[in-house]
N, C-alpha and C positions, 0 to 999 in steps of 0.2 A: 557605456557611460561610466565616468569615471567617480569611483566613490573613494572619499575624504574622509572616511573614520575605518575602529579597527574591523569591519567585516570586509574591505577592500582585499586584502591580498586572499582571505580565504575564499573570495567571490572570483578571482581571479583562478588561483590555483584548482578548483574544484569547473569552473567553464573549460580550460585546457583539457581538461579529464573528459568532462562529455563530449569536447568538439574533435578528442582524439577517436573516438569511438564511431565518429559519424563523420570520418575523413575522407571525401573522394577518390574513388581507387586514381591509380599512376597512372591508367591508359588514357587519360579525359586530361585533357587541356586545361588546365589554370585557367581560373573564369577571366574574359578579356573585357574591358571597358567595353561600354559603348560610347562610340563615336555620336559629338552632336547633328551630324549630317545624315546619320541611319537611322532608317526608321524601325521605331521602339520593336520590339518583339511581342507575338501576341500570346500569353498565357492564362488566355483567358478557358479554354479545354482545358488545361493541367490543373488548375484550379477550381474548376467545379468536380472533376475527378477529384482533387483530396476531399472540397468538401463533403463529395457522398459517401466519400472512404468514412472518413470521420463520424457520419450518422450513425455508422452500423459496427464503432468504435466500441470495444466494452468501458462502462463508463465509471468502474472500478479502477483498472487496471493500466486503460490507453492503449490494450491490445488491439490489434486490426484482423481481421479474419483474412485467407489467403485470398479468399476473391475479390476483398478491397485492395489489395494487393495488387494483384492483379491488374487491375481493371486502371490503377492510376499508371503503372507500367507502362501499358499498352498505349496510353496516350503519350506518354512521355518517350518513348520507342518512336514515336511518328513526329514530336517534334525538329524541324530543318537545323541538323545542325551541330556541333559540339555547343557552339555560343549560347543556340537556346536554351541546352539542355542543361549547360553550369547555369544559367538565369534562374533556371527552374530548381535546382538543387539553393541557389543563393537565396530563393524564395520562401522553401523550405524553412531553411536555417534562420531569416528573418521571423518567420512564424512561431518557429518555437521557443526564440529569447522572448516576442512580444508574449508567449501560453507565460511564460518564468516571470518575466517582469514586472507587465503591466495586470495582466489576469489571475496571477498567482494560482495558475493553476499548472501543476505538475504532471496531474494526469495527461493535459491534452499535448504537454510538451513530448509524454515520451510517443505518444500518437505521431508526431510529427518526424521525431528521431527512428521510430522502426519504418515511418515510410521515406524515408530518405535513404536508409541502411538498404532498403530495396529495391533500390530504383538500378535498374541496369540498362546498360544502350540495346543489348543484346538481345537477340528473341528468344534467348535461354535461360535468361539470367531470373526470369518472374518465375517460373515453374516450380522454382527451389527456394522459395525464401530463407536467406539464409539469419538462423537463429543461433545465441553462443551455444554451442558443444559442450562448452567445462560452463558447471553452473554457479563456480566462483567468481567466473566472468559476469555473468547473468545478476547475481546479488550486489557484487562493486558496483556494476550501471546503475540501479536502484539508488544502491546508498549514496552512489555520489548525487545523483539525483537533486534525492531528497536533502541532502546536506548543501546543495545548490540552492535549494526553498529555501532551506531555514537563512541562510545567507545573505536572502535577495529581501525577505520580509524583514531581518532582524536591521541589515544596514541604515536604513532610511525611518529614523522613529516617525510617526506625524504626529503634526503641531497638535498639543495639548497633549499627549501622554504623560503623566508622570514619572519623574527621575529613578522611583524606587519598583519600576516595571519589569524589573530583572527580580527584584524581591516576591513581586506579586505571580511571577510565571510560577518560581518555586516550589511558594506557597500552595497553587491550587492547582500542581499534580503532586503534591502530594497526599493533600484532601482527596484528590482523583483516584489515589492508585487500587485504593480497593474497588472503585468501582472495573477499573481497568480490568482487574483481576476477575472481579464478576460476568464481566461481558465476555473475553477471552473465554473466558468454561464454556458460555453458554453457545456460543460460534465453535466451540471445538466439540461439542455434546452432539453426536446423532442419531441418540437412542430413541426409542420411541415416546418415551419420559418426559422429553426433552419440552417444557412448555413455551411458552412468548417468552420473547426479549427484557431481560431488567433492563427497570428503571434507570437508565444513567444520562449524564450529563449530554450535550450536543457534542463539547470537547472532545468526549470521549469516544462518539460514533466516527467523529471526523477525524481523528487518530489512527482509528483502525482502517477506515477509509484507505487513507493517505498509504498506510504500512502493507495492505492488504496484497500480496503474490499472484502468479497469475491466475488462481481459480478464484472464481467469484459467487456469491448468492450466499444466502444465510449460514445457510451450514456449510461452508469453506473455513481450514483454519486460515488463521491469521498471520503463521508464522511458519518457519519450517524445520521449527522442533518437534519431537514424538507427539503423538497424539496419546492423551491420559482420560482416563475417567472416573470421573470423583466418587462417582456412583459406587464403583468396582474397590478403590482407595477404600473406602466406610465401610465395605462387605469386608473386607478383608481384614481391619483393622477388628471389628468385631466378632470373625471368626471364633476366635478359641475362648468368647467371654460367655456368660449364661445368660440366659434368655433371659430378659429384665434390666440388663446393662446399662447402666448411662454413662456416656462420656459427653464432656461439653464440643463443643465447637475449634476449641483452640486444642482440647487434647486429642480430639481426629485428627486436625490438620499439621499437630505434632509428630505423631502415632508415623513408624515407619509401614510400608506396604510393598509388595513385588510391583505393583503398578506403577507406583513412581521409583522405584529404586534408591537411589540416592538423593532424591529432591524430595520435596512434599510439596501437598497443595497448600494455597495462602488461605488463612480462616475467612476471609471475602469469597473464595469459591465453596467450600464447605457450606457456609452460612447460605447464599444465594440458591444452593441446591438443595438444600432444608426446608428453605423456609423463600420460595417464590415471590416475590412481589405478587398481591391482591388474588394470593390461591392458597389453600388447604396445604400443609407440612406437606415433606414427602413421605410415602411410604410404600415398602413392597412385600416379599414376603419375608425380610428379613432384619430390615429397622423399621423407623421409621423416624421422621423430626418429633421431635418434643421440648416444651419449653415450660420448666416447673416454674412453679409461683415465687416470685424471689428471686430465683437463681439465673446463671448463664444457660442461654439456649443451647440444645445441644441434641442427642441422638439416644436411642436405645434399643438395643437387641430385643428381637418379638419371639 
């Protein structure tokens, strides 16, 4: 569908990308018309095969496990035919503009691209699914992906949004970011410390959702930078100080440490680890949260 304002070429530029990724190998015949005199082709097996692929879809990530794999292969192997079998790859490709388009969902789109990426005529070709090797490969398909979303929702405003909708996105991730920042600690935390999920926004569950790699469940990170721990950051920043110490919040999260090296935590992770949403500060055998009367919350040496 052809789009009339500025998200058009980047909708463009950024489809070419995905649909280079999931291009039918050169042995397989250019899909041929059908003639109005033949009768339709039945795909109705290859299509309950993806939908059960699809069931058992991680519903994170859009991964498919090898035996969903499989199992739509093997039908697709038995289809008569080169003609059926581009129908069926054309089927595919229909499915996953309608996951981008109409359902705005990304996840189920890249469902559809790993099982078309797998589909061989071959009775060799399912055994091995083939997955990118270079993991730069792997994170481009992602990003273009997702830069496909943002494309597909940003193009087409609906009726009644207001004009200064660009103002208001701004606005509340920035409001957002320390929650952001809270919730990332608490997905990258796998101590035993580690309590319930903060408080944050829907925004910001469905963010990390969206962003989330291919491991999944609570304690997956989110990204695939080092793995830090704020906990260890605090111990160590209070190392060489005397027992009774207080430092605020913002001078832990200043305070250099071997744990993060060069970067620091954001005072939203610091804070969120202190001081838990509807639980008792932290404390172990070597700080603990404290927050005097008056002043900025913050930590002190036991």
């Amino acid at each position: 569908m052809a789009r009339r304002n500025s998200g058009a070429a980047a909708q463009q530029e950024s489809t070419e990308a995905v649909e280079a990724t999931v291009e039918a190998p050169a042995t397989e015949a250019p899909q041929a018309e059908v003639k109005k005199d033949e009768a339709p082709i039945d795909l109705t097996g290859f299509q309950s095969a993806v939908a059960e692929a699809l069931e058992g879809a991680d519903t994170s990530t859009g991964d498919i496990a090898p035996a969903g794999l499989e199992s739509v292969n093997k039908v697709y192997r038995e289809l008569d035919g080169i003609k059926s079998k581009n129908q069926a790859r054309a089927w595919i490709d229909e499915q996953m503009k309608h996951a981008i388009s109409e359902e705005k969902n990304i996840v189920k789109a890249k469902s559809f691209v790993m099982l078309k990426e797998n589909l061989s005529a071959g009775s060799g070709g399912a055994s091995h699914p083939r997955t990118p090797a270079d993991p730069t490969q792997a994170f481009v398909q992602r990003v273009v992906a997702l830069r496909l979303a943002y494309t597909e929702v940003t193009s087409t405003v609906p009726e009644g949004v207001s004009e200064d909708w660009k103002e208001k996105v701004a606005a509340l991730a920035g409001e957002l970011a320390e929650q952001v920042d809270s919730y990332r600690t608490w997905l990258n935390d796998d101590s035993e410390e580690r309590g319930d999920a903060p408080e944050v926004s829907p925004v910001v569950r469905q963010a990390f959702k969206l962003a989330a790699g291919k491991a999944s469940g609570g304690g997956s990170r989110a990204s695939g930078g080092p793995r830090r721990d704020v906990v260890k950051h605090m111990e160590q920043v209070f190392e060489n100080l005397d027992s009774g110490s207080f430092l605020t919040v913002n001078e832990i999260a200043k305070a250099a440490s071997t744990e993060y090296g060069d970067d620091r935590p954001s005072a939203g992770a610091v804070s969120a680890r202190l001081f838990p949403k509807g639980k008792e500060p932290f404390k172990n055998d070597v700080i603990e949260g404290f927050a005097p009367e008056g002043k900025p919350k913050g930590a002190r040496k036991l």
